[in-house]
C-alpha positions in Angstrom: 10.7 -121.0 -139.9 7.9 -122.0 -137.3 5.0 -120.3 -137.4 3.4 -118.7 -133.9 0.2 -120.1 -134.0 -1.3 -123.2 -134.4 -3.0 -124.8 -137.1 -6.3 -126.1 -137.7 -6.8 -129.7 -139.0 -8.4 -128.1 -142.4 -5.3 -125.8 -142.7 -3.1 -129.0 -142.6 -5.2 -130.6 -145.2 -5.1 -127.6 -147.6 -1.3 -127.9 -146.8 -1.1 -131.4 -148.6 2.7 -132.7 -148.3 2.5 -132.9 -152.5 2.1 -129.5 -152.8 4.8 -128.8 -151.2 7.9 -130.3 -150.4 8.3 -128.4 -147.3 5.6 -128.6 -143.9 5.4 -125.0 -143.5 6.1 -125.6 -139.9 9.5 -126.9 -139.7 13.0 -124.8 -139.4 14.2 -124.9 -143.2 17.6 -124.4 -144.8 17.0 -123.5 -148.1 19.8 -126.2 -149.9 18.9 -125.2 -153.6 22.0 -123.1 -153.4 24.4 -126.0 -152.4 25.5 -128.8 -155.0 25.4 -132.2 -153.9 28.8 -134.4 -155.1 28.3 -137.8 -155.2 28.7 -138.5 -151.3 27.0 -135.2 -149.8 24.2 -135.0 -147.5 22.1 -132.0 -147.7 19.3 -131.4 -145.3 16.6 -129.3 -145.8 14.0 -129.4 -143.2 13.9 -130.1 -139.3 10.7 -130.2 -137.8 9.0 -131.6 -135.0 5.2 -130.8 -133.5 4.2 -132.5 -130.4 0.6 -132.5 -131.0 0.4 -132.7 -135.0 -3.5 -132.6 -135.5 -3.7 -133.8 -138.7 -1.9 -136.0 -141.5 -3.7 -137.9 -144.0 -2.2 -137.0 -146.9 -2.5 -138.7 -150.3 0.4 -139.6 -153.6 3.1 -137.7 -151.8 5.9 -137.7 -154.0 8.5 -135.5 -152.2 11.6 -134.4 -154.3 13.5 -135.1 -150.7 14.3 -138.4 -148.7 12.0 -137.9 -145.5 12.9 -139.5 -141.9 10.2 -139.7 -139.5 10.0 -140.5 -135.8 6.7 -140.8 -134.5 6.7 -140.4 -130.1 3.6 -142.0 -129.9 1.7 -144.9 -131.8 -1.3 -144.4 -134.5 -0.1 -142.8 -137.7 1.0 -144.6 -141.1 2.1 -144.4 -144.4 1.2 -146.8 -147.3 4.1 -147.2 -149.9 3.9 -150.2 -152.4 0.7 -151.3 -151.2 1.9 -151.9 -148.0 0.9 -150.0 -144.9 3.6 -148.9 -142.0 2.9 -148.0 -138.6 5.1 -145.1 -137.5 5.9 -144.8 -133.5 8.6 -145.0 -130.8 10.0 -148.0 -131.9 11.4 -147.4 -134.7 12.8 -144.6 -137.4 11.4 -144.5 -140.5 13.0 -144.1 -144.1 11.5 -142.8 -147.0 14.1 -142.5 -150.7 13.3 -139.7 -152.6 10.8 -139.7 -155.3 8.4 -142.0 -154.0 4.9 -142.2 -153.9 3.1 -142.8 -151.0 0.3 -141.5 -148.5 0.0 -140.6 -145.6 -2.9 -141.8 -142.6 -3.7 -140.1 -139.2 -6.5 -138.6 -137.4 -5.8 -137.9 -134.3 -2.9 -135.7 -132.8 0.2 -137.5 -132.5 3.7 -136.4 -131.9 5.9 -136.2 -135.0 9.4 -135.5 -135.4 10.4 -135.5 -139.0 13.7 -134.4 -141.4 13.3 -133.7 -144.8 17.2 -134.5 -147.2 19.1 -135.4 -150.3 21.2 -138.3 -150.2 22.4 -139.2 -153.9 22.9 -142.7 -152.6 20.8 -145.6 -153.2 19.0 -148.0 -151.7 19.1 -151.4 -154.0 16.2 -152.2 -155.3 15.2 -155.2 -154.0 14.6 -153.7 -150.9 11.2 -152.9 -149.3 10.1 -149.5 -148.9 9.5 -147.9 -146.4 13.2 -148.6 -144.5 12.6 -149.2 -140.7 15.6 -148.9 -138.2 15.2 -149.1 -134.2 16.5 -146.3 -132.8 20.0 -146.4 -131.6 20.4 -144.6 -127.7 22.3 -142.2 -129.6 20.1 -141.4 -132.1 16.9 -140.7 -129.8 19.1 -138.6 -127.7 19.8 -136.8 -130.5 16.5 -136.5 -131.6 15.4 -135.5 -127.9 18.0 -132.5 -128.1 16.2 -131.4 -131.3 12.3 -131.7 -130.1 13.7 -129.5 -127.3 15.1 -127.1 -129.7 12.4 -126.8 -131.4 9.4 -127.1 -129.1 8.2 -124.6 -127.4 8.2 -122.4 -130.3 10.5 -119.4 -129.4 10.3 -115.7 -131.4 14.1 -116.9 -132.2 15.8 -120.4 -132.5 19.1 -121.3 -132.7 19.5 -122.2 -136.6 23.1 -123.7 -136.6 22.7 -126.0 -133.5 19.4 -127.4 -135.3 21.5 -127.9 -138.6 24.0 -129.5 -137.2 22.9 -131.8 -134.5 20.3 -133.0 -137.7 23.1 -133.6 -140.0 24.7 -135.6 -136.9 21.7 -137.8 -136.8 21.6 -138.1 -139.9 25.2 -139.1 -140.6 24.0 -141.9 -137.9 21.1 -143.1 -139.4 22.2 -143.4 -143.5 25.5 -145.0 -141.8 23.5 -147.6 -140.2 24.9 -151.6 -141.9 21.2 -152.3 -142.0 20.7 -150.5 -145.1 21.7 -151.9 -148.2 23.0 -149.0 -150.7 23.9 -150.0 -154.3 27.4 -149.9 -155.3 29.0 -146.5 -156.6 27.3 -144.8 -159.5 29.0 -146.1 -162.8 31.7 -143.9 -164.2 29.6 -143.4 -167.3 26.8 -141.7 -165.3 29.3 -140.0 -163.4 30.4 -138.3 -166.2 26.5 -137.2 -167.6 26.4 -135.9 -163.7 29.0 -134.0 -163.8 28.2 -132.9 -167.4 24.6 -131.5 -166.6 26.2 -129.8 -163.6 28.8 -128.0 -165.0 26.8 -127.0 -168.0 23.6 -126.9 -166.8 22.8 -123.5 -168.8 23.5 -124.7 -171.8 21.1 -127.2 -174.4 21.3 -130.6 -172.9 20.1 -133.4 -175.0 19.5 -137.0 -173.8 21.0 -138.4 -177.2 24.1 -136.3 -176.4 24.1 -137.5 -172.4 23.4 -140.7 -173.6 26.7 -140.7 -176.5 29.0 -139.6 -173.6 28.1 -142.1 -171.7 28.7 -144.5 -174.2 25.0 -146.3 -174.0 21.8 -146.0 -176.6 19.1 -143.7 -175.5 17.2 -146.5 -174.2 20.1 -148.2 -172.5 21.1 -144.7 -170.8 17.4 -143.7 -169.8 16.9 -147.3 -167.9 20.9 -147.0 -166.1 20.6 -143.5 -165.2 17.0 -143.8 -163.1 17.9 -147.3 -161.7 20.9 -145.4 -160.2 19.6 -141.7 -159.9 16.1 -142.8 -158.9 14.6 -139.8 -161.4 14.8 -139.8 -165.4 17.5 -137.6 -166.8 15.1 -134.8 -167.8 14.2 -134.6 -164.5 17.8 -134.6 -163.2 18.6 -131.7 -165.7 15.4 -129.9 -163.9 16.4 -130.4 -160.8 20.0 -128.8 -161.1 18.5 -125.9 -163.1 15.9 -125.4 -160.4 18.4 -125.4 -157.7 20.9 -123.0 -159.5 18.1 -120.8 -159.9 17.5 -120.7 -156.2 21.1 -119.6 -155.7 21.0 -116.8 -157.9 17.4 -115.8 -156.4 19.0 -115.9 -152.8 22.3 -114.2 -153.9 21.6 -112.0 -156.1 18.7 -109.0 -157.5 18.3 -110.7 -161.2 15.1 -110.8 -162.1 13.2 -114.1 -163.6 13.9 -113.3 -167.0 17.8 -112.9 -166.3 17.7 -115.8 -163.7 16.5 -118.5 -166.7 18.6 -117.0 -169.3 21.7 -118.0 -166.8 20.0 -121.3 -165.6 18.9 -122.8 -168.9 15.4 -122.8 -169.3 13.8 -120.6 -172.5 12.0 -118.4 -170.4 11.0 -116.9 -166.9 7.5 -118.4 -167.1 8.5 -121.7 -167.8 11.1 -121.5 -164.9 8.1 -120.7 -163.0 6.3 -123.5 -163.1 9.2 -125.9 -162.9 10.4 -124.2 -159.4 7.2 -124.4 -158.2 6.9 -128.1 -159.4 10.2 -128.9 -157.5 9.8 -126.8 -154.5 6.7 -126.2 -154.0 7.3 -122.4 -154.0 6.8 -119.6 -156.3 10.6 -117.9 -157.3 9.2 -114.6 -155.7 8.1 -116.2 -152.4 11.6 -118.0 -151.9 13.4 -115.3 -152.9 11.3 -112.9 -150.1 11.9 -116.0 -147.4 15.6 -115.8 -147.9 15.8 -112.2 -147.8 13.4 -112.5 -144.4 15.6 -115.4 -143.0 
């Protein structure tokens, strides 16, 4: 949710995007309890701040695809050694598990959307993905700033969600980008596999036998096409059904990682805080607060 005051430009740095996958400013929609199919679009943050004080951030690596529309010139990210200038001209396309950094001194005005898309860019495509902005899509985006700026004691949560999933169903369809073919059958089935028995022991040499492949051959298919190794796929999902059952239900951590898979509630801890950037107890408290 937006916070009601402003901050500082040492409260943004202590922020640090790679703490956190989420701003802490932005309206968010809490998508660990939703499961992604192969085609789904999820979105998890809109935010936008017209006078964003400060953003020099260093080795982001977001669990979430990022778009970014910068009103005004002077910001930039650096991604494969390459720097990017973010403003009016263009929209701006980060994948998912990426590492970059951020640059910026000076307040700019930021609008920003934070996803999953299980999709994927090929490879031999350079990173950062820059589109110009379609008439459609800055109108869309114009509706949105407006939405969310001025902050307001209350905000109108399912016209935000839905005109970002509009823009973004613009954007990702956009022929510019280049998105690998379908995801091999074989993975397909490991996907489905680690989703439907996600509390269960999952081994990689028993992902990798249904999937017909060696170990090797299955570790190198799975992150060319899922853009994360499969132990960190099988985290993922475990995280996310853990924030399901901390948003729906009064288990406690002990319970919630007995149902979810992982050995214990302190080890679930520290992965949901590695994924989310929040403790269990402090997403569980935003949800009930939401």
């Amino acid at each position: 949710m937006p916070k009601s005051k402003r901050r500082s430009a040492e409260e943004w740095a202590k922020l640090g995007a790679y703490e956190s996958p989420f701003s802490g400013t932005g309206v968010e929609f809490y998508p660990l309890s939703s499961k992604p199919t192969e085609a789904e679009l999820v979105l998890h943050e809109t935010g936008y701040d017209p006078h964003r004080p400060h953003w020099n951030y260093q080795r982001v690596y977001s669990p979430f695809w990022r778009l970014y529309y910068d009103l005004e010139r002077g910001h930039s990210v650096v991604l494969n050694e390459r720097e990017t200038l973010l403003g009016p001209d263009h929209l701006m396309l980060i994948p998912d598990h990426q590492l970059f950094h951020t640059y910026g001194t000076q307040p700019r005005s930021k609008f920003w959307l934070a996803f999953s898309y299980p999709r994927r860019v090929v490879a031999e495509h350079k990173l950062p993905i820059q589109l110009k902005p379609s008439r459609t899509e800055k109108e869309l985006i114009r509706d949105l700033t407006n939405l969310l700026w001025p902050m307001r004691a209350t905000i109108n949560r399912p016209q935000i969600y839905h005109l970002s999933l509009a823009l973004l169903h613009a954007v990702l369809s956009r022929p510019q980008i280049p998105w690998q073919t379908e995801t091999p059958a074989e993975l397909q089935n490991v996907i489905r596999h680690v989703e439907e028995q996600y509390a269960s022991p999952l081994y990689i040499a028993d992902l990798a036998q249904l999937a017909n492949m060696s170990e090797t051959t299955f570790r190198k298919q799975f992150k060319a096409f899922r853009h994360v190794s499969p132990a960190q796929f099988i985290s993922q999902v475990r995280v996310r059904e853990a924030g399901h059952l901390l948003s729906t239900t009064s288990l406690d951590l002990e319970q919630i990682a007995q149902r979810t898979g992982f050995p214990n509630a302190a080890y679930l801890s520290r992965m949901f805080r590695r994924l989310t950037g929040k403790t269990p107890g402090r997403s569980r408290q935003e949800n009930i607060s939401s």
